[in-house]
Each structure stands twice: as structure tokens, then as C-alpha cells.
N, C-alpha and C positions, 0 to 999 in steps of 0.2 A: 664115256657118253653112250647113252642107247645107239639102237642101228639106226633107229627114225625119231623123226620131231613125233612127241607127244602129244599135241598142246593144252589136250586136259590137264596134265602134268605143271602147267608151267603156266599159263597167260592168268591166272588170279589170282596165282604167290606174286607176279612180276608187276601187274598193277597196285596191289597191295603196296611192293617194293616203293613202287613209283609215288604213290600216295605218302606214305611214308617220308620220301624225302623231299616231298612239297616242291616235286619237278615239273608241275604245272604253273607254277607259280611264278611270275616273270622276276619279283624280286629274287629267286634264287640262283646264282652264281652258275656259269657251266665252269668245270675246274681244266684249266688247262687254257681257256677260252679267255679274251676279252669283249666286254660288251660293249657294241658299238654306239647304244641309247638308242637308235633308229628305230619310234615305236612300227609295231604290229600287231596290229589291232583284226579280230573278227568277231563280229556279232553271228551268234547261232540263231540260225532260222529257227525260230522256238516250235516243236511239236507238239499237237495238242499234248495235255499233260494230265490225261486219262488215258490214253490211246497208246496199243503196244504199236513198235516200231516196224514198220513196214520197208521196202524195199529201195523205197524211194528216202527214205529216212538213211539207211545204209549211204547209199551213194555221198548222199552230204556228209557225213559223218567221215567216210574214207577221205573224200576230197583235202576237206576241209582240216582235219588233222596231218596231214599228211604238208600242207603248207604252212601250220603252226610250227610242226616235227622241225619244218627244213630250217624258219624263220629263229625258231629257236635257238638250234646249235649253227645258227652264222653268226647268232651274238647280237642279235635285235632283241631290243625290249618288247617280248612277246606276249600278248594273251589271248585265249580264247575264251568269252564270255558264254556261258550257257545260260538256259534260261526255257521253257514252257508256258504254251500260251493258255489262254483260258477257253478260246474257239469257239465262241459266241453261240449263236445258232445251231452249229453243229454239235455242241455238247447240250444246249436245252434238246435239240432235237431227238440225241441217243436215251436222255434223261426222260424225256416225254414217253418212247417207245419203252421203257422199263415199268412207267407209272400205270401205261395199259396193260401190262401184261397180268398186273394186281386189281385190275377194273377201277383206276382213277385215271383222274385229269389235271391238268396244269389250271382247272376255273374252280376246283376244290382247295384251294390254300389262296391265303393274303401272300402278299408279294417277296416281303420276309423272310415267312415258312420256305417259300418256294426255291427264295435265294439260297436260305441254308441249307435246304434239301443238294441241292446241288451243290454246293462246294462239298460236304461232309462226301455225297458222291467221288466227286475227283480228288476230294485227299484220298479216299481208297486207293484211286488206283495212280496218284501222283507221282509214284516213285518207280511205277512201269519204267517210264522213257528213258528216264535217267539213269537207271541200274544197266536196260540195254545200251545204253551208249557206251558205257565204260565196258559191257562186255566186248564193243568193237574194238577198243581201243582208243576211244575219244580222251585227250590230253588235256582239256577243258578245266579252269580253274573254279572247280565247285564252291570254291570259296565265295565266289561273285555269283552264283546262281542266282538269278529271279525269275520270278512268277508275275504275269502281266497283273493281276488283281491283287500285288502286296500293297498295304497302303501309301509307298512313299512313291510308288510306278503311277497309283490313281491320280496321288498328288500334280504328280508331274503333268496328265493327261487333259487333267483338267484348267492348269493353267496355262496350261497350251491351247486351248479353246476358250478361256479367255481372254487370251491375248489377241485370239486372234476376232473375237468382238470387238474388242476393243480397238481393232484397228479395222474395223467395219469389214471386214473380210466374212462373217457369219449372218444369216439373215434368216426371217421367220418366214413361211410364205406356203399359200396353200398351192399344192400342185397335184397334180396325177403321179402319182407312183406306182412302180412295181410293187404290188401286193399278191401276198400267197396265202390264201385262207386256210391252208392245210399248216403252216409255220405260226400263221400269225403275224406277220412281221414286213415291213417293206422293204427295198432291196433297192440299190444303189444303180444302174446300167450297166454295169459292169458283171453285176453277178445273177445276168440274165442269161439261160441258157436260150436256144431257137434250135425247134427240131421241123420239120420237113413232117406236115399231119397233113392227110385227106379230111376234109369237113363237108359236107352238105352246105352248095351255096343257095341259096334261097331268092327267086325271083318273087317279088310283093308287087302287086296296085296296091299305088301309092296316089289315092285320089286323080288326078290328071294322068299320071307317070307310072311307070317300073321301076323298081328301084334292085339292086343284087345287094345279100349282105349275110354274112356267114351267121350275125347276132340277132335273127329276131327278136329274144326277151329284153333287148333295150333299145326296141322301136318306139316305149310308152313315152320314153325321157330323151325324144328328138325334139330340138329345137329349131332347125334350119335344114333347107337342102340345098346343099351346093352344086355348081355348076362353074364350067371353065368358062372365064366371058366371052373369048371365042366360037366357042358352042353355036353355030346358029339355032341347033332346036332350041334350045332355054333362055335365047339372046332377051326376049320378050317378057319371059317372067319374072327376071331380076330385080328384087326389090321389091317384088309383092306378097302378100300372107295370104297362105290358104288354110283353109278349115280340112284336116283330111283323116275320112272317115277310119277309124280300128275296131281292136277288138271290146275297148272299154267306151268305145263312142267317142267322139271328134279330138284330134288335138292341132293346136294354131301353128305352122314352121312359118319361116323367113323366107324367103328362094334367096339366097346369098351367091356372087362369084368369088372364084378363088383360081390365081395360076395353076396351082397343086391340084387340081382335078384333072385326072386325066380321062378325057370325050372317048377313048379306046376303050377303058374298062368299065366293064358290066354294061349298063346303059348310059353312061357318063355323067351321070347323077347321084352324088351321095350324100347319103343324110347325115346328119351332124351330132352326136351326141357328147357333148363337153366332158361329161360325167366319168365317160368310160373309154376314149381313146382318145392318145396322145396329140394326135393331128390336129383331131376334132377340138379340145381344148382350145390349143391356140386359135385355134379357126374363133371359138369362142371367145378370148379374150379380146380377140381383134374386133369380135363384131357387137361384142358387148352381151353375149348371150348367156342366160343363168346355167349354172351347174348344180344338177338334181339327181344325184345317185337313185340305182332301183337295185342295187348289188350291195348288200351288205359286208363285211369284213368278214363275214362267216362262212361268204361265199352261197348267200341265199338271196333268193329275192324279195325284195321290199316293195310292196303294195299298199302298206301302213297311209302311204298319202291320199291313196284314191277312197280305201276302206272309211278315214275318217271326216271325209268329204261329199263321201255319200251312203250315211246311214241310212236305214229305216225307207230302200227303193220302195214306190208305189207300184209305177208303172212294170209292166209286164219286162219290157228290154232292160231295165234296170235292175232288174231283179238278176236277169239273164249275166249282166256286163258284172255285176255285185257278185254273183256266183263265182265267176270264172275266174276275179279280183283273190276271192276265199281262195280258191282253188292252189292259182301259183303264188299266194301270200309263204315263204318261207321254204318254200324248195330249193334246193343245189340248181344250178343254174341248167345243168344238162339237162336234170329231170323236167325244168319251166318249161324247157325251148320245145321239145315233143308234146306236151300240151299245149303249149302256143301254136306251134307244125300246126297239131291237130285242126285247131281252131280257124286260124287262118285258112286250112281246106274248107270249114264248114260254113264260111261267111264267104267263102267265095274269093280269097281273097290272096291266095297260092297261084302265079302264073304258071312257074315250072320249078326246079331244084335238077342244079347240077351238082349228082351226087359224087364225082370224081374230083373234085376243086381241089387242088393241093395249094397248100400255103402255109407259111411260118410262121409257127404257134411259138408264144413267150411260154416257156416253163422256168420253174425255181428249181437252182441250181443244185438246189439239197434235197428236192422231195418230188422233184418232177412233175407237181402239178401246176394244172395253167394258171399264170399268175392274172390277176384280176385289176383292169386300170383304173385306179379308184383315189379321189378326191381327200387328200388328208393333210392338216398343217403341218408342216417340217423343218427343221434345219437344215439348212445348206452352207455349205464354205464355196467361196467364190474362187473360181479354178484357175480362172486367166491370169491374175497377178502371180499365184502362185507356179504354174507350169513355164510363163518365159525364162525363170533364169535356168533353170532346168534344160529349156532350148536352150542358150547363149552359152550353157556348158557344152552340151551336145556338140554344137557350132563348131565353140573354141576348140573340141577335143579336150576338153579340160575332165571329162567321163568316157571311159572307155569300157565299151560292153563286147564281152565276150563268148562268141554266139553268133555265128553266121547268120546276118540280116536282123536279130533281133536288135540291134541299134535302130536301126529304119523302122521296126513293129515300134518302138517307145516312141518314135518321133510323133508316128501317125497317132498313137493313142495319148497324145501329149495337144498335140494340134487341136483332137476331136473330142476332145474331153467337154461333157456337161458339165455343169455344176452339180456339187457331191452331195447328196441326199446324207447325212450320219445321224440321221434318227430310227432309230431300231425298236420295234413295239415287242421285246422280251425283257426277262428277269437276268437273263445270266451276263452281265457287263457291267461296263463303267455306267453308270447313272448319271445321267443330263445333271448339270448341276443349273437347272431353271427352276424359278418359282412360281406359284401366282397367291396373290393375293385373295382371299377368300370371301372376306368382307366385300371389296371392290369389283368380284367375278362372280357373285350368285351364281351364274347359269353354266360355270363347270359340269362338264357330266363326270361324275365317278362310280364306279361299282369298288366298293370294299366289302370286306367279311365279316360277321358283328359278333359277339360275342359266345354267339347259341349258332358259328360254324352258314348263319342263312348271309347269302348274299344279297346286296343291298345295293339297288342302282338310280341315278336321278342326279336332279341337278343340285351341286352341293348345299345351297341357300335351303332347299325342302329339307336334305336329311340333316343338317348341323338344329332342324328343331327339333328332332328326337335325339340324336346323335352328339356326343361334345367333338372337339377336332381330334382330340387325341385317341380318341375311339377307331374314329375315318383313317386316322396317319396309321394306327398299328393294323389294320388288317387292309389298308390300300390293297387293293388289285389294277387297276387301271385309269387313268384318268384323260381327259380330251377335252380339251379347250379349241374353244374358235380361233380362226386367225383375228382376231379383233382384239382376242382379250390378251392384258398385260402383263407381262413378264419382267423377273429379276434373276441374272446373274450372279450367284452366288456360290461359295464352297461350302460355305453354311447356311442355315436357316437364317433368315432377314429379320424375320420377326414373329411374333407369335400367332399371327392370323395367316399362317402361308403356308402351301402343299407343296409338294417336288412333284414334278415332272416325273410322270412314272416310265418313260422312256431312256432306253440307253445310248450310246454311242455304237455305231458301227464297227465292229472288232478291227477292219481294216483300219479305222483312226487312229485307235489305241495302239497295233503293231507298228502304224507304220510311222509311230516316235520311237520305235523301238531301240536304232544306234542312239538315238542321246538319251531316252530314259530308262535305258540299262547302264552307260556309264554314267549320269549324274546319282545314281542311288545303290552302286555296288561299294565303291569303297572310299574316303575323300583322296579328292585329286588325281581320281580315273580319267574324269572327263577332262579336265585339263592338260592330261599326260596321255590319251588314245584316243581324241576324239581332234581331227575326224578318222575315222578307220578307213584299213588300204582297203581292204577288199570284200564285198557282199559277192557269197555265192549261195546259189539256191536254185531251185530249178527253172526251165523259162515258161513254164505256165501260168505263176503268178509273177510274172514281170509287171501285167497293170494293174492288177490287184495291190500285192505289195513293194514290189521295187518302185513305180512309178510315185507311190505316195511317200514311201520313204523318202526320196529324193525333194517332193513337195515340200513335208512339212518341215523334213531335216533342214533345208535351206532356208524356209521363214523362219523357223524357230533359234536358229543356232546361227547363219548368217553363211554358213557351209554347208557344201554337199555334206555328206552322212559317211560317201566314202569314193575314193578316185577310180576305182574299177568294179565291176559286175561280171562275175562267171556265173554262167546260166550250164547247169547240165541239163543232159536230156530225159524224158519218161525209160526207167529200166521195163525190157520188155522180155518175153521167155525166149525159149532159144531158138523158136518161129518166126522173131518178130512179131509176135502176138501179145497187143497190149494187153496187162494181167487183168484178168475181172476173178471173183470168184463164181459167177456164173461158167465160166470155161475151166474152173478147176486149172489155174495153171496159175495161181499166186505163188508166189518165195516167200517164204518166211526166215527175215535171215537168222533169226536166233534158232533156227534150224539145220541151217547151213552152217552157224556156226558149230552147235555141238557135233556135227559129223566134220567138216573139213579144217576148224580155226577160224578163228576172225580175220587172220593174215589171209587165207587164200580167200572168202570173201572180199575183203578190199580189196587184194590185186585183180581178181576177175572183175571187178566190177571196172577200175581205172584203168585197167591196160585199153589202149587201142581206143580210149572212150574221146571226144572230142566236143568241145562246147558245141552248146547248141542243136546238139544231133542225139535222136534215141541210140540207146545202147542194149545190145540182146546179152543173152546170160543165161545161163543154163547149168547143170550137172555134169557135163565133162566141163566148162569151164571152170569150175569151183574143185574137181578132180584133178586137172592141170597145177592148179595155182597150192594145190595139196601135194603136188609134186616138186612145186619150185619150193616151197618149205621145206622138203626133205634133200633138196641139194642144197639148199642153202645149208643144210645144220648138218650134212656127212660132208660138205666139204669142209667144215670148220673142226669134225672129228677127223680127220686124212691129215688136218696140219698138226693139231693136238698131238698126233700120233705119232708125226715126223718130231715134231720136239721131242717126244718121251722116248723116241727110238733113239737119237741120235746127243741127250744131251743136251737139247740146245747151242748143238754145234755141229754144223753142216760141212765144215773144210772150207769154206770160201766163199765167195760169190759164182756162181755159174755163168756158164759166158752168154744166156741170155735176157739177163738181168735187165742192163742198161734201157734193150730196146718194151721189157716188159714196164720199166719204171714212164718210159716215154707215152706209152700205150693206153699207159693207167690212167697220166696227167689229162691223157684226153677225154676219157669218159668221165672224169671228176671236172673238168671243164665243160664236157657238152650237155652232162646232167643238171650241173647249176645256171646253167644259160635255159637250157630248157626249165625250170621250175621259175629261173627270175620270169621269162614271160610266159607262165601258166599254161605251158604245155603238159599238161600230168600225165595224159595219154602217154603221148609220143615220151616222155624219159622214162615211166613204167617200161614200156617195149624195150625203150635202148637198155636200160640193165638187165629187164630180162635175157636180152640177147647176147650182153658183152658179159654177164657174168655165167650163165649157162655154159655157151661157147667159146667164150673166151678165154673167162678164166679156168671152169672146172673142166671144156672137155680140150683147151687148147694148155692152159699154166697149168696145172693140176700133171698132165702125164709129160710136159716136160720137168719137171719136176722129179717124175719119177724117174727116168731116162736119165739124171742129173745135171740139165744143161738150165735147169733155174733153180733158185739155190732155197731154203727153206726161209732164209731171213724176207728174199721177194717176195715169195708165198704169203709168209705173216703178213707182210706190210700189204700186199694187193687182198686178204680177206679182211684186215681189219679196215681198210678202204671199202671196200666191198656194202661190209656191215652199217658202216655207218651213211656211205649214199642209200642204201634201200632200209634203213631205218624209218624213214616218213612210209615206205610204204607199209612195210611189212617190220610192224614193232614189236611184235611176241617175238618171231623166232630169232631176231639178229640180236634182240637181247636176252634171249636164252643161251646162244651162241658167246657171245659177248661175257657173259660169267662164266662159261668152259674157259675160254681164253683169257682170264682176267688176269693170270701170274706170267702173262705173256705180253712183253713188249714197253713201249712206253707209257700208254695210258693205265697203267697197274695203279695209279694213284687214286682213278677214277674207277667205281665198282658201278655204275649205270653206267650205258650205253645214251641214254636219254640226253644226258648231261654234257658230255663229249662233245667239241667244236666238228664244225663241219669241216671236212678236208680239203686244203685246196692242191697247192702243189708237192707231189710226192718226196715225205723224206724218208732211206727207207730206215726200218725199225731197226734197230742193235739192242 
């Protein structure tokens, strides 16, 4: 043996090995082993599958094999299912930043084009994640990989959305959603970021009144002013219409009350507009007030109604209000509101502006701009039926989450769950499988691409008289139906006069069927022999994003949780405590850390000491450290090597402190398997680190030498050794492991992989 672990040398001939003899595979035999059937199921957190592996990708990958590793050689019917998601948004969005950098756009291609462009995209880079995975050491049975976008996953996705129509849990409904004119696309409450922004509050005469409000350019589409009916100032005006004069000349409000006014803030009068904030809406539904967007989905403003309501001004002020209309007709909304600012000083009509106002701006979660509350028909799934049994397990303890208090975070966002918006206005996903009728819906609005590359926008009825449908269907870009108009449920086209929904599914829908539509379509009779799986581990930031839904639609769909336990690690941070950005220059790359220290000391550093729920810091002497426990692990396995080749394989006896070393042993192969049964990884990394360091190499090792422990103890407590820190660290104990291999009893057995787990010590002869 060399003087030190290589592991250039050794960790891609050994996976190769490993591949080879289809040790991933749960049909394959451990030799020496009996199987106990007791599945062992883990569904892999899929990462995107464009995207090189990040640090946070490591963690799951160490964890997670590392409990396969253990599940394996106890003699469970074991797998680990991989698989790569397609990541909705965030791959249109990287796709999008590529297409500008060649001076196009995602509104130059039909829908098609666009879809293809992208997938051709992420097949390029499809085989990134997966290649780094097994450079970690991930044990994962690549035979079962899936890809959320293969067709038998869509299949599954979408009759999971009709079933769940079909039992009136999905409905159509026009609402205010999170909108981000910068993605395009609405956003679910969940994947709402709020940041703490100073904005300019704006005090207005408001005819009678003052009014405060951060948004003057949609004072034009106020329909009411509210008040608390407590209020004495505005006790009197409730329930009357005032004419109050603006920038484009008069518009009619309500004076409406509402508890929700609170008489403390601004002047405790606020105006109402349905169109553009959440409150306001309701306030609207309840009062029966119209909703009139002035914010287009482009995130401009729309004037179009005043523009074509008053052509051809005579009068002198008309011309003026006409002008100003031109003026903020199509502007980004920032740019409106300073010509509005302006304007409002120049009519008089500016009381003050408090330019200090702090308050919490909605941004999107992927692009950081302010998302826009804007008026759009959508699907929704109905939450409440779905989240109680999800409570009743909670309850029961029938779900065990692991992760200091994050049980209590699921409950509360289980409790305060909206109804789930899963309509997504991009190309890159599962496609709504809705229709409409064409004949029946004239007043569809669609824009598609026509032949000659021009885009082509209107209501369908106008272009199918130049256009035939199949013209429309192949260069589709976009389509929007009212909420009035009528829909069909299908996986196929209905009939020959009908358009799809150019809308997709919210990526979080499609993952989060992810435990049962990776084993209903890996191999037959997965899902019947691993479903439902023991344990989801993944990190706790998406706990409500995707744990919380997993659990939803796993238990509508399947009639079972998805799986009995949740391990949540925490954000890997540098050796600061300093969460990684690349603006601080302090990212890990671990396929970096791999080719200088091993994929072993990466894992160990990453799991020792780590504990659910809680960040874990990590650095360059830690990954230096864990490049030192690979170098004692493999001179101590040459020190024994050497004691056989010196002596024969034959020591003179037993040493007289065998017995108590045999006792000693039993105990850390008992504390280590108690500690993995209840998913302490941390804490039994530490314990081997410290019982085989100290114990064995710097306490067994020089009684050994001394001769009061005898060589045969020695074998049997490293081949012990090797095989409890096997899950952690699987290059070097099975580089070890084939030094040793004409040694002992498991000689029959050439993996280490394969080899039963140890329980009470016999020793080797």
C-alpha cells in the first residue's frame, strides 16, 4: 500500500467496480447477508438538471447515501431513486438571460419553437448533476432515473389534476395574483419574496379629503373610499358618491366602511382600487365594485380606456387631460408615477410626501422585481380538504419532522394556507391540459406567429378569417380567455375546433407528486413494493414549497402520506457563518473540493457535527481535517496489512487485552446503529470519528504493538471499523477493503458495498 489515500487513484476505478456489480440495485444479494424485505425507500430531491451541483446539493447527497449505505448492508430492501427536475421558471428564466445576450426574446418564437429551444438547451447540460453525483459517491440506482418532463411523469401529472377536478377540488376563478412583469408569469403566496423598501408616501386632496398612498398612477381606477365606521370624521359620508376632481377630470367613488381601516393610518381614509391590491379586491367583491386594471402584464400603463373615450378633445382642458393621457399611455410604472408626482404639484393637488415611508414591497422570488397585483383567470386547488389530514397526522404523530421546530413552521403554514394558484403564464412545463372551444368562444384573445415570422394578435373569431386553426395551433404564443368562457378537461384534443390553454402547471404541482410519480413509472411493481417511502430529506427552506405539498397531494392522490419521516438539513455556510453568495466571493464548489481533498472528506466535513434543522459552517481546514481522517483510515488498514505479512498470519495467540477490546467494540457497533436508526448522522459521524481516531488507532493500534492485543483483534476491530464508516466515507474504506481482501472471513466477498452490517463482534480466524 502507498503511504497515503490517493483518491485520484481509486474513487472512479471503485464506482465503476460498484456499477459493475449493480450494488445499487436492491435486487442484488449482500453475500454473507440475509434480506430482511423491510423496504427502504428515498426519493432524491431532484436538482435542476441543467445546473452544476452546488454545496447545498452535496449535503443531500452525503446525507442521503450515507442512509441508503447503512439501510443497504442491514439487509433492507433498499433504493435510492434519482431523478432531475425540469425547474420551471427558473430554467425559462436562465434560457431567457442567454437569448438576450444574442439580442432576442422569448415574444420572437411560437410556443413550440420556444419549448424546443429549451429542452435541446437542458439536454446539453442534463448529464452535469448526475455525473457530479456519482462523483460524490451517490449509490442511487440510475436504472430508475427520471426526468420530471418524461412523458409517463406528465402522464401521471396530469391525471392527478384531473382527478382532482373531478372531485371538485380545482376551480376557475378570476383573482388578483402575484404578477411579475419582468418573468411574465404569476406566482403562487408562497414564492413571494418581501423586502423592507423606503418609497415616497404621497399625501393627495382627494376632493373633500386627504388621502396617503405610496401608488398614485392607480388613483385613475379607484372605485371607493373607505373608512372605519367607527371613524366619527367620515361617520356622515358613508354611503354617498362623490364626483372627485384628478388629473384627467372627475372620477365617481363610493364612501364605503370597512373594520379593516385602520383611523390611525395616513388619514384613515383609503381609497379602494379592486384591480391592484389584494385587500382592496375583497373590499370589492363584498361591495360589488368593478375591477379595471391600468397596469398591464408588461408592467406598463394602460390609458387605452380614457384614450378611446375621448378622441378628437375640442375644449382647451381636454386637450390638456388628452395630452397627459398620451403622455403616461405605456410607461413602466416607476417612470408614470413622476409624471403623475409632477402633475399632481402642478394642479395643485400634492398636500405633502413623506419621503422616509418604509414599508414591505412584494418582489419575485427569481428576479427581484416588484411584483404587480393584477386581475387574471386561474386555477386553483382547494387547500382545506387537502391540508387536514396532513394535520391529523401531524396530531397523531403519525409524521415525524426532523428539525428543531420546524414541525410547528408546517403546522402554521398548513393552518394558513390560501388556496394554490398552479397556473403559470410560461413555455417551460407541464401544459394545462384545458381547452376551449373556438367556435363557441369567438372573443378568445390570442397572439400566435404566422407564417412570415409577424405576430398576430386579436380575438380568435377575427383571425381564424384569414388564418385556418391549424395555422393559430402551430405558431400559438399566448392565449387568455375570460373567466366566462368554457372549458374542457382533457389529455387530448376534444375535437377539432379547440385550442389548449397555453398555460402551464406550477413546477411545485408537478414535484410535489414527485414520491408516487417516480415510483409508479420507474420499474413495474416499485410503487407497490416502496411506496410509501421512510424518509424525505432535503433541506428546510423548501419545507412549504415542496415538503408541505408532497404531503398534500401524496395523501389525496395515493390515500398515504408519501413518507413517515422528514429530515430537513440546514443552509451550508463558509467557515464565517457567512451565508454563500457569489457577490462575497465565498461560494464552495464542491467538485472542487473534491478534486483537491476526495469526495470522502467532503462528506465527512459536511455531516460531522451537522444537526437537523440548524446551518452548518464549513470551510478549508474542515475538508483538510476530513483529508486526514482518510489518511488514517487507510495507514491504519496498512499497519494491519503489514502485521499479517510480518508475522504469517500468525500472531502466537490471543493478547490479554482482546476480550475487553472485543467488548469495547460491541459498543460503538451498537451506539452507531442506534444512532443512524434515529437519524442522528451528526452525532455518529463524531462518535466514529472519535472511537476509531482514539480508540482504535491511537489506543488498539499501539497496544498492539506493545503485544497485549493480538493481530487477529486488530483484523476483526478494522474490518469492523470499515464497514460502520462505510456510509460515511465509501472511497477509502473500500480502497482499504481490497488491500484486505485475502484477509479474514469475508474473502468471499471482493465489495465492501455488499457486506452485511456488523452487529455483535465475532472475532475473525
Amino acid at each position: 500500500m502507498e503511504s497515503r489515500f490517493i483518491h485520484t487513484d481509486h474513487e472512479l476505478q471503485l464506482y465503476q467496480r460498484w456499477l459493475k456489480a449493480g450494488a445499487f440495485n436492491p435486487d442484488t444479494p449482500l453475500v454473507g447477508g440475509e434480506k430482511k424485505r423491510q423496504p427502504f425507500c428515498i426519493i432524491m430531491p431532484p436538482p435542476n438538471a441543467n445546473d452544476p451541483l452546488h454545496i447545498g446539493h452535496a449535503m443531500f447527497v452525503a446525507l442521503e447515501d450515507i442512509l441508503i449505505r447503512f439501510h443497504r448492508m442491514k439487509g433492507d430492501d433498499t433504493v435510492w431513486i434519482p431523478g432531475t427536475d425540469h425547474a420551471g421558471i427558473e430554467t425559462q428564466f436562465l434560457f431567457e438571460k442567454k437569448l438576450k445576450k444574442k439580442g432576442q426574446n422569448r415574444f420572437q418564437f411560437d410556443r413550440q419553437t420556444m419549448y424546443q429551444m429549451i429542452w435541446e438547451y437542458v439536454q446539453e447540460n442534463s448529464g452535469v448533476a448526475v455525473e457530479q453525483m456519482k462523483r460524490l459517491g451517490a449509490s442511487a440506482d440510475w436504472d430508475r432515473y427520471v426526468f420530471t418532463l418524461e412523458p409517463k411523469v406528465v402522464a401521471t401529472v396530469i391525471n392527478t389534476f384531473t382527478e382532482l377536478v373531478n372531485k371538485k377540488l380545482v376551480y376557475r376563478d378570476l383573482k388578483l395574483v402575484n404578477y411579475c412583469p419582468t418573468c411574465g408569469t404569476s406566482y403562487s403566496d408562497l414564492e413571494v419574496n418581501h423586502l423592507e423598501r423606503t418609497t415616497p408616501f404621497y399625501y393627495i386632496k382627494y376632493g373633500p379629503f386627504t388621502i396617503g398612498t405610496v401608488r398614485p398612477e392607480t388613483k385613475f381606477r379607484d372605485t371607493a373610499l373607505a373608512v372605519n365606521p367607527r371613524d366619527p370624521r367620515y361617520k356622515d359620508w358613508i354611503g354617498k358618491s362623490l364626483e372627485i376632481p384628478l388629473l384627467l377630470g372627475a372620477i365617481t367613488v363610493q364612501i364605503i366602511s370597512d373594520e379593516g381601516v385602520d383611523p390611525e393610518f395616513g388619514t384613515g381614509i383609503m381609497k379602494v382600487t379592486p384591480a391592484h391590491d389584494a385587500h382592496d379586491f375583497e373590499l370589492g367583491k363584498k361591495h360589488n365594485l368593478p375591477v379595471t386594471p391600468i397596469i398591464d402584464f408588461d408592467g406598463r400603463m394602460d390609458f387605452s380606456w380614457y384614450l378611446n373615450t375621448h378622441q378628437n378633445p375640442q375644449a382647451e382642458l381636454e386637450k390638456k387631460y388628452y395630452a397627459r393621457a398620451e403622455l403616461y399611455q405605456g410607461k413602466k410604472v416607476a417612470q408614470a408615477r413622476e409624471l403623475i408626482v409632477a402633475d399632481l404639484v402642478a394642479d395643485g393637488l400634492l398636500v405633502k410626501t413623506d419621503a422616509e415611508y418604509t414599508h414591505s414591497a412584494a418582489v419575485c422570488y427569481r428576479c427581484n422585481s416588484v411584483l404587480e397585483p393584477l386581475p387574471l383567470p386561474q386555477f386553483f386547488i382547494k387547500v382545506k380538504p387537502l391540508v387536514k389530514p396532513v394535520l391529523e397526522a401531524l396530531k397523531k404523530s403519525q409524521l415525524k419532522i426532523h428539525g428543531s421546530g420546524h414541525d410547528k413552521i408546517l403546522k402554521h403554514w398548513l393552518e394558513n394556507l390560501h388556496d394554490w394558484n398552479i397556473s403559470r403564464q410560461i413555455v417551460w412545463g407541464i401544459r394545462l391540459p384545458i381547452w376551449y372551444d373556438v367556435e363557441k368562444n369567438p372573443l378568445l384573445q390570442i397572439s400566435f406567429i404566422d407564417e412570415n415570422k409577424v405576430k398576430v394578435t386579436g380575438p380568435v373569431g377575427e383571425i381564424l378569417e384569414n388564418y385556418s386553426l391549424a395555422e393559430v395551433a402551430k405558431g400559438m404564443q399566448e392565449l387568455r380567455a375570460s373567466i366566462a368562457t368554457e372549458y374542457v378537461v382533457s389529455s387530448t384534443p376534444p375535437g377539432e375546433n379547440f385550442l389548449q390553454e397555453t398555460d402551464t402547471f406550477d413546477t411545485w404541482f408537478s414535484s410535489g407528486q414527485w414520491p408516487f410519480a417516480t415510483l409508479k413509472n420507474t420499474q413495474p411493481g416499485d410503487f407497490e413494493r416502496f411506496y410509501p417511502t421512510q424518509i424525505m430529506e432535503t433541506g428546510y427552506d423548501i419545507l412549504p414549497f415542496w415538503v408541505m405539498r408532497m404531503l398534500m397531494l401524496g395523501k389525496e392522490a395515493t390515500t398515504k402520506l408519501p413518507f413517515e419521516q422528514v429530515y430537513l438539513h440546514g443552509l451550508v455556510r463558509d467557515q464565517n457563518g457567512q451565508k454563500m453568495s457569489k457577490s462575497k466571493g465565498n461560494v464552495l464548489n464542491p467538485l472542487e473540493v473534491v478534486d483537491k481533498y476526495g469526495a470522502d472528506a467532503l462528506r465527512m466535513a459536511l455531516v460531522i457535527r451537522s444537526t437537523p434543522g440548524l446551518d452548518k459552517s464549513v470551510g478549508d481546514n474542515d475538508f483538510r481535517a476530513m483529508r486526514n481522517f482518510t489518511n488514517k483510515i487507510w495507514n491504519a488498514g496498512r499497519f494491519v496489512l503489514m502485521q499479517f505479512e510480518n508475522t504469517l498470519n500468525n500472531d502466537g495467540g490471543p493478547g490479554t487485552a482482546d476480550e475487553l477490546f472485543y467488548q469495547e467494540l460491541d459498543t460503538t457497533i451498537s451506539t452507531i446503529t442506534k444512532q443512524l436508526d434515529k437519524l442522528k448522522l451528526g452525532l455518529a459521524a463524531e462518535t466514529l470519528y472519535q472511537d476509531f481516531w482514539h480508540g482504535f488507532c491511537d489506543g488498539s493500534i499501539e497496544k498492539n504493538k506493545s503485544g497485549t492485543l493480538s493481530n487477529q483483534a486488530l483484523l476483526t476491530g478494522l474490518v469492523a471499523f470499515l464497514k460502520l464508516l462505510h456510509p460515511f466515507m465509501p472511497f477509502v474504506t473500500e480502497a482499504v477493503w481490497q488491500e484486505l481482501s485475502n484477509l479474514g472471513e469475508d474473502r468471499d466477498q471482493p465489495l465492501l458495498i455488499l457486506t452485511p452490517w456488523p452487529t455483535k463482534t465475532t472475532p475473525i480466524k
